[in-house]
C-alpha positions as a LaTeX table, in Angstrom:
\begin{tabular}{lrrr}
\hline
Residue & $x$ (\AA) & $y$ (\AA) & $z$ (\AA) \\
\hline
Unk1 & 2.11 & $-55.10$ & 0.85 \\
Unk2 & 4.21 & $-54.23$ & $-2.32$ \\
Unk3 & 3.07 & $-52.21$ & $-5.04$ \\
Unk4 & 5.38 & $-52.63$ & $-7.76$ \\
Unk5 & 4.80 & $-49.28$ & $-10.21$ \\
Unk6 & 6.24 & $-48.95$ & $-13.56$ \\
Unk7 & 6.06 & $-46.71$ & $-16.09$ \\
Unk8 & 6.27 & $-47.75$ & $-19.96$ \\
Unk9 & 6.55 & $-45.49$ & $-23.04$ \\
Unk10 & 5.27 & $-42.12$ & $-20.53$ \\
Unk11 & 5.99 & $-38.76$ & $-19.82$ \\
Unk12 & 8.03 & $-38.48$ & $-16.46$ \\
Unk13 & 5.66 & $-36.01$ & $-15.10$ \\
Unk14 & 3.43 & $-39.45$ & $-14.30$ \\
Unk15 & 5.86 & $-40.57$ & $-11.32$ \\
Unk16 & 4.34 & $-37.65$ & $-9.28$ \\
Unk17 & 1.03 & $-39.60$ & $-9.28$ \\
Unk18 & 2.51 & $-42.62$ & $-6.82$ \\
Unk19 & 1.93 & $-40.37$ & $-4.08$ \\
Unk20 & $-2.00$ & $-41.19$ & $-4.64$ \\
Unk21 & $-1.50$ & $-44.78$ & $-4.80$ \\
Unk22 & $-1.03$ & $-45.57$ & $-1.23$ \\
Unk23 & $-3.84$ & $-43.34$ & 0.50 \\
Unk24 & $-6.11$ & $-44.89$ & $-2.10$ \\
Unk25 & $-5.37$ & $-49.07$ & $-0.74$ \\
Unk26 & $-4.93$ & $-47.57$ & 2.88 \\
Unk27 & $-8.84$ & $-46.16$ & 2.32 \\
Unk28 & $-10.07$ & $-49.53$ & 0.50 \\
Unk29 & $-8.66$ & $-51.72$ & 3.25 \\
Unk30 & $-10.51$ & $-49.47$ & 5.59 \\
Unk31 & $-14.13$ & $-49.39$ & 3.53 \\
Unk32 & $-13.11$ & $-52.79$ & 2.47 \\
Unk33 & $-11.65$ & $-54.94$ & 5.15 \\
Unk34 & $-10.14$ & $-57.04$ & 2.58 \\
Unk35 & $-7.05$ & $-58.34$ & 3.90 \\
Unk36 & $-6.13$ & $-59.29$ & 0.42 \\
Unk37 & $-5.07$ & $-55.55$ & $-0.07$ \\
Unk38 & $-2.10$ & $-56.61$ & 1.96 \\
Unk39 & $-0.84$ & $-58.92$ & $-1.07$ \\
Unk40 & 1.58 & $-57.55$ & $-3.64$ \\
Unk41 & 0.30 & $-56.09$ & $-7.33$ \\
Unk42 & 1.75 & $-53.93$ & $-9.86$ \\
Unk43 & 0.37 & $-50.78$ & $-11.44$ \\
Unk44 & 2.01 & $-50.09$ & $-15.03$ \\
Unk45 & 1.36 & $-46.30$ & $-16.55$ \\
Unk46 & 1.41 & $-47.21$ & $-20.44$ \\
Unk47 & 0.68 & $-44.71$ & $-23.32$ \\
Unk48 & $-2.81$ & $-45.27$ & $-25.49$ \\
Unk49 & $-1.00$ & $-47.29$ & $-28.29$ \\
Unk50 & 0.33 & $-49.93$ & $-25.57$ \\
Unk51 & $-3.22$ & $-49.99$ & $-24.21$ \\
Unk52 & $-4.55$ & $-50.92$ & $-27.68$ \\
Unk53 & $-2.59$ & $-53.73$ & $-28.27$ \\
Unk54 & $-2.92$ & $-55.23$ & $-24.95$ \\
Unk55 & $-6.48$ & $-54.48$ & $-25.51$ \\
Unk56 & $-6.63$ & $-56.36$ & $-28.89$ \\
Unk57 & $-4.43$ & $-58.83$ & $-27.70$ \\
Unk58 & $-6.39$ & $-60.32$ & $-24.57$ \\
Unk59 & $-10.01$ & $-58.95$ & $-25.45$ \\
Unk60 & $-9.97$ & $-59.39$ & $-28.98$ \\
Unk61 & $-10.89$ & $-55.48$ & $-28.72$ \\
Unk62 & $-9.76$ & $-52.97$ & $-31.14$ \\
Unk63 & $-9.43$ & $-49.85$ & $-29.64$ \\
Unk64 & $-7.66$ & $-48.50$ & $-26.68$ \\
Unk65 & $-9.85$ & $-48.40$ & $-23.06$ \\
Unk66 & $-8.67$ & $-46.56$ & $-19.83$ \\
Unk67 & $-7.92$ & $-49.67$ & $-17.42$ \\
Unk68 & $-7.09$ & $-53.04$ & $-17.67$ \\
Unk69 & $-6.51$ & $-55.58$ & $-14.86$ \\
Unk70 & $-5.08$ & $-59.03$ & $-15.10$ \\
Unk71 & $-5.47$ & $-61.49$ & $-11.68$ \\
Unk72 & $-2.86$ & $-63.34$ & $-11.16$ \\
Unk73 & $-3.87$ & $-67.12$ & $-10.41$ \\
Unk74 & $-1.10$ & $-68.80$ & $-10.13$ \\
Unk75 & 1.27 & $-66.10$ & $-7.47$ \\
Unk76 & $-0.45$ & $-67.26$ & $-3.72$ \\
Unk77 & 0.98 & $-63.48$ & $-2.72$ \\
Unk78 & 0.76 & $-61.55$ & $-6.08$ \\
Unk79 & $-3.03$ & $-60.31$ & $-7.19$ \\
Unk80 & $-1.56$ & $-59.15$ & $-10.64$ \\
Unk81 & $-1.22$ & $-56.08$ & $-12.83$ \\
Unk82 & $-3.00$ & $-52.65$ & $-13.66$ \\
Unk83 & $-2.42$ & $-51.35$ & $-16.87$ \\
Unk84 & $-3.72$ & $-47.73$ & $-16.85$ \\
Unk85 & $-3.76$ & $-45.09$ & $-20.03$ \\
Unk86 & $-2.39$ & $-42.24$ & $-19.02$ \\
Unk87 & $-3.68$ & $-40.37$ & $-22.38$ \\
Unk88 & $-7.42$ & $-41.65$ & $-21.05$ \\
Unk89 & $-6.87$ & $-40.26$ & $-17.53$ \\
Unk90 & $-5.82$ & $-36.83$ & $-19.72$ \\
Unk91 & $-9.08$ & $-37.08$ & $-21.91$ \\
Unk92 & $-11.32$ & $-38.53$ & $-19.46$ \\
Unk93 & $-10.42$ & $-36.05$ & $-16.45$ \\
Unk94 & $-10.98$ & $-32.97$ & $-18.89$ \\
Unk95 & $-14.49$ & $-34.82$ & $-20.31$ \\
Unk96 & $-16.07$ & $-35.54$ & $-16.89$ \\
Unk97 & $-15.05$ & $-31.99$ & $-15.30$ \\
Unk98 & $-12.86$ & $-33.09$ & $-12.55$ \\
Unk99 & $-9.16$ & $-33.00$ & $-11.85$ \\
Unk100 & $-6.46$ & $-35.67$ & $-13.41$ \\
Unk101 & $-5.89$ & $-36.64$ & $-9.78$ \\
Unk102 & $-9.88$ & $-37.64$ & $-9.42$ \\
Unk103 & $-9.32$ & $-39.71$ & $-12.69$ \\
Unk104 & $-6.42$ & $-41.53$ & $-11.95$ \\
Unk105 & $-7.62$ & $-42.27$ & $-8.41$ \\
Unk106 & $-10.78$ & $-43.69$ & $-9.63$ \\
Unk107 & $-8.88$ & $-46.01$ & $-12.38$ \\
Unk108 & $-6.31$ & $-47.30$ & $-9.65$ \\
Unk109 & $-9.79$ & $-48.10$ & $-7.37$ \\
Unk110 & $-11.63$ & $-49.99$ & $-9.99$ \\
Unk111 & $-8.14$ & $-51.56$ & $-10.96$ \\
Unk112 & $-8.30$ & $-52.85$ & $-7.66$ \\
Unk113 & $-11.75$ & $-53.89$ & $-7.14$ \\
Unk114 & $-11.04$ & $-56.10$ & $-10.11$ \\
Unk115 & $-8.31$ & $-57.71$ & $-8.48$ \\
Unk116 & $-10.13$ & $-58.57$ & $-5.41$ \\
Unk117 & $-13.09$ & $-60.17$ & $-8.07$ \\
Unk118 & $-15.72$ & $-57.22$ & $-8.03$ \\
Unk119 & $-17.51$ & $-56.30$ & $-11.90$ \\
Unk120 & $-19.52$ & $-54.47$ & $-13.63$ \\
Unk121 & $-20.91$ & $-57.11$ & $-16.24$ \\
Unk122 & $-25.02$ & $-57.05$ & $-14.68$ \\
Unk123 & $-26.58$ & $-54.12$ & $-12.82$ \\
Unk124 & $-26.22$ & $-55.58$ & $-9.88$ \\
Unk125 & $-22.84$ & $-56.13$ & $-10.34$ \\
Unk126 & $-22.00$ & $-52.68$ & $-11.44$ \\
Unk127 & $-24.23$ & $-51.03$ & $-8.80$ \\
Unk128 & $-22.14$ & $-52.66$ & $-5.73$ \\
Unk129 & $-18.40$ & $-52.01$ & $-7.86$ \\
Unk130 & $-19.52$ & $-48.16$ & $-8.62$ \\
Unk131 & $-20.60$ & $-47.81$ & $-5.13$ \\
Unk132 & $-17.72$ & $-49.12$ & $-3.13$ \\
Unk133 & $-15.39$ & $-47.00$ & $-5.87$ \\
Unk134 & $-17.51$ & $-44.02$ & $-4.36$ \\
Unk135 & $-17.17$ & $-45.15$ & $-0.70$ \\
Unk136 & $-12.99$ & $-45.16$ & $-1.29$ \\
Unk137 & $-12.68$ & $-42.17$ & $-3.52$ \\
Unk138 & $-15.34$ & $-39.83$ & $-1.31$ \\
Unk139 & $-11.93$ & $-39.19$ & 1.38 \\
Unk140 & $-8.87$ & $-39.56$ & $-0.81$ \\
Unk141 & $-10.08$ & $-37.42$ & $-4.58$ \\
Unk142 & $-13.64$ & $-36.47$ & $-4.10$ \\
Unk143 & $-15.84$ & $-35.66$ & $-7.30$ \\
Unk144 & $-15.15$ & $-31.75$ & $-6.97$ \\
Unk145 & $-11.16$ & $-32.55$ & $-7.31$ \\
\hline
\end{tabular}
């Protein structure tokens, strides 16, 4: 497994949060058993403007959002990229109460669950995504962090 994490247009202060990253696929290939976690993918910290035009760009969206994952299709080894907003892991951490650890842990989880195909478009979809993001984040960043 390589995780290829870059940083684009952030604070340095954002490096710390690599240390999170590995815990968090270690605990999904254990809840998971997906042995596509072994595969390479990229994580890319980008500020709220980059997230807006990536999110107009390839959603036809127009307005900035807190994750974005891209599969790649055509790599055998390579599942693709994770955009994440580091301005939305700010904003969200301080709406929903919990620490910017929680919030980054739970956009790097349902980064990943999109990469192995989970979604959140029906209930049913979005019942089985939010539930296996709970079953991973419960050991490594648990609600009360």
């Amino acid at each position: 497994m390589n995780i290829n994490i870059q940083y684009q247009n952030v604070s340095p202060k954002w490096k710390n949060y690599r240390m999170y990253i590995k815990p968090i696929i270690n605990h999904a290939h254990k809840v998971l058993n997906d042995k596509r976690l072994k595969q390479s993918f990229s994580i890319i910290l980008i500020d709220d403007l980059t997230m807006k035009e990536l999110n107009t760009q390839y959603r036809d969206i127009h307005r900035s959002t807190d994750v974005l994952t891209f599969i790649d299709e055509f790599e055998e080894d390579y599942l693709g990229d994770i955009f994440i907003n580091v301005k939305a892991v700010e904003d969200q951490a301080k709406e929903y109460g919990h620490t910017k650890k929680r919030e980054f842990s739970f956009l790097v989880t349902h980064g990943i669950l999109h990469l192995l195909g989970y979604d959140h478009q029906t209930k049913d979809q979005e019942l089985e995504m939010f539930t296996l993001q709970e079953r991973i984040l419960d050991e490594i960043a648990p609600r009360s962090q």
